[in-house]
C-alpha positions in Angstrom: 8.0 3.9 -5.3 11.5 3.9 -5.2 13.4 5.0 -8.8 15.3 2.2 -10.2 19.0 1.9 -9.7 21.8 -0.5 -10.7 23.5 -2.3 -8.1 26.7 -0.2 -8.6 24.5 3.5 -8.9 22.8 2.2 -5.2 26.1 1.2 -3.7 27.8 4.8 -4.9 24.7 6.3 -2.9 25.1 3.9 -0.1 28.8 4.9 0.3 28.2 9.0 -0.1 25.2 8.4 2.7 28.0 6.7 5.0 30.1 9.6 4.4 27.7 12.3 4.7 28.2 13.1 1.9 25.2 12.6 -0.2 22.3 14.8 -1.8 19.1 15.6 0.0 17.7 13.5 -2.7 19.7 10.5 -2.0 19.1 11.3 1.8 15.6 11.1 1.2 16.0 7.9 -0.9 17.8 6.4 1.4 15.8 6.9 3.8 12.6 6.1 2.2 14.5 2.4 1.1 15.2 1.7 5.4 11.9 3.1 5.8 10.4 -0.1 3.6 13.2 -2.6 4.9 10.4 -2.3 7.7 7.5 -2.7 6.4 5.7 -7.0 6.5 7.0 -8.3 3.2 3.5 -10.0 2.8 0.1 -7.3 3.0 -2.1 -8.9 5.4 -5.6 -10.3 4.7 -8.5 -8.8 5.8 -10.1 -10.9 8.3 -13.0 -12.2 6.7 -10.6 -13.2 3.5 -8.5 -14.4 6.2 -11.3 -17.0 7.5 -11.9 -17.7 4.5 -9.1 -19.0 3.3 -8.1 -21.2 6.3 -12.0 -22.7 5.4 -10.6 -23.3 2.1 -7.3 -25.0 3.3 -9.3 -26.9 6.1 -11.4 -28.5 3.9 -9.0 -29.2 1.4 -7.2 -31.1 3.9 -10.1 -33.3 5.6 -10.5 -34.3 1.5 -7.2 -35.3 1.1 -6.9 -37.3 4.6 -9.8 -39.0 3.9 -8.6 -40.5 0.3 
């Protein structure tokens, strides 16, 4: 978990990371913020919670079509 900044304490560690500049704390904060910009933004489902929920939105639609 990354600590909580402002927008203006992140930007001020942003700027000394461009310059080379900043800690080896901020180094490894930035780096663990890039390393998250990659992770899916959604966890995915495990399959069988996966069928199920495409059971659950399958049937819900055949209902609605059908009223």
């Amino acid at each position: 978990m990354l600590p909580m900044l402002t927008l203006a304490e992140f930007a001020a560690v942003l700027q000394r990371y461009a310059e080379g500049t900043c800690t080896a704390a901020e180094l490894g904060l930035v780096n663990r913020w890039l390393a998250q910009l990659e992770e899916p933004t959604a966890p995915e489902l495990p399959s069988e919670e996966l069928a199920h929920v495409r059971l659950t939105l399958w049937q819900r639609i055949e209902k609605d079509t059908r009223e």
